[in-house]
C-alpha positions as CSV (number, residue, x, y, z in Angstrom):
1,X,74.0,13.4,-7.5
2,X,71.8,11.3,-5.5
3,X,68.5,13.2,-3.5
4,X,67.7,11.0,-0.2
5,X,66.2,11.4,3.5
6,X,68.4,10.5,6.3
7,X,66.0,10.1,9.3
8,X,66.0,10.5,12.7
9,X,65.0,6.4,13.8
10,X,68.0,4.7,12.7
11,X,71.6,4.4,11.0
12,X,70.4,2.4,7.5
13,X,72.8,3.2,4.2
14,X,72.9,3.4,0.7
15,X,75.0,2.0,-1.8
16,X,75.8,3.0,-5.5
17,X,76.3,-0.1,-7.6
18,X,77.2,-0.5,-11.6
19,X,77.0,-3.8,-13.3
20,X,77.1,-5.4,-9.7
21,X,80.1,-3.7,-8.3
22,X,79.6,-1.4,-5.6
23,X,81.2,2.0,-6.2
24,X,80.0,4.0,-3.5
25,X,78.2,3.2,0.2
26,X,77.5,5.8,2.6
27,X,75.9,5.3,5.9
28,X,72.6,7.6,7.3
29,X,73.8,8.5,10.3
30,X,73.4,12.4,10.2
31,X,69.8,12.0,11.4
32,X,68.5,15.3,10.7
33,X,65.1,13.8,9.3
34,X,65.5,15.9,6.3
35,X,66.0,15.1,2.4
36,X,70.1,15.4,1.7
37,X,72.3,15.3,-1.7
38,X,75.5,13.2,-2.2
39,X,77.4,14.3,-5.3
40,X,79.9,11.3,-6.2
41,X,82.5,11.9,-8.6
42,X,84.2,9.9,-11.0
43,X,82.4,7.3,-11.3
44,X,82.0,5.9,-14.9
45,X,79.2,4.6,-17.0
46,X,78.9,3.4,-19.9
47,X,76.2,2.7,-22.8
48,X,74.1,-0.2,-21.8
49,X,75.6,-0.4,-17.8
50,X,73.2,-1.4,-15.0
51,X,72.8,1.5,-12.2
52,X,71.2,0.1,-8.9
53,X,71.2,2.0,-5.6
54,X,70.8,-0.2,-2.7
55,X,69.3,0.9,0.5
56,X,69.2,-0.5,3.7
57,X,66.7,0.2,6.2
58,X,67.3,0.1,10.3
59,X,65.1,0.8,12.6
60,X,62.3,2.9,11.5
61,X,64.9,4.2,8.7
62,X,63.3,3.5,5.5
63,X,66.5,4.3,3.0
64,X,64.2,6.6,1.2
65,X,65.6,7.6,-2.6
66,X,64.1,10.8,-4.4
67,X,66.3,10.9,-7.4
68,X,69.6,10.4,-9.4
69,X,71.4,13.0,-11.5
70,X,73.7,12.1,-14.2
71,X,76.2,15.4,-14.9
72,X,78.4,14.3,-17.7
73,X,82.6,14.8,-17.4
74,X,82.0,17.5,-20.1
75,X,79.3,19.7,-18.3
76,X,81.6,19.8,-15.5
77,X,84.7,20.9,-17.0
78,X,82.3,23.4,-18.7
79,X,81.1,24.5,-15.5
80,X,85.1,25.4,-14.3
């Protein structure tokens, strides 16, 4: 899960990358100047991979990031 702001002053995105390859882009284009969560499934990592997220600003969008919250494939077959 990933905890950002999607402001009011602009359409800027995020992006999800591991080891260099972009698994997941979404664009900030709600606008509701408030902080939102993106759960994105499946998306594997492995020991020793490189996590980046990317933002891009626009306008007076900053691409603000709070956090990043790992749930492993087991709690959430736990959870069912």
């Amino acid at each position: 899960m990933v905890s950002y702001v999607d402001e009011k002053q602009g359409k800027g995105s995020l992006s999800l990358l591991v080891n260099g390859k972009q698994k997941a882009l979404w664009k900030l284009d709600v606008d509701v100047d408030t902080w939102r969560r993106k759960t994105i499934p499946n998306i594997e990592i492995k020991q020793g991979e490189e996590i980046k997220v990317v933002g891009l600003a626009d306008g007076s969008e900053s691409a603000i990031l709070d956090f990043i919250e790992f749930i492993s494939r087991e709690a959430v077959a736990r959870s069912k």
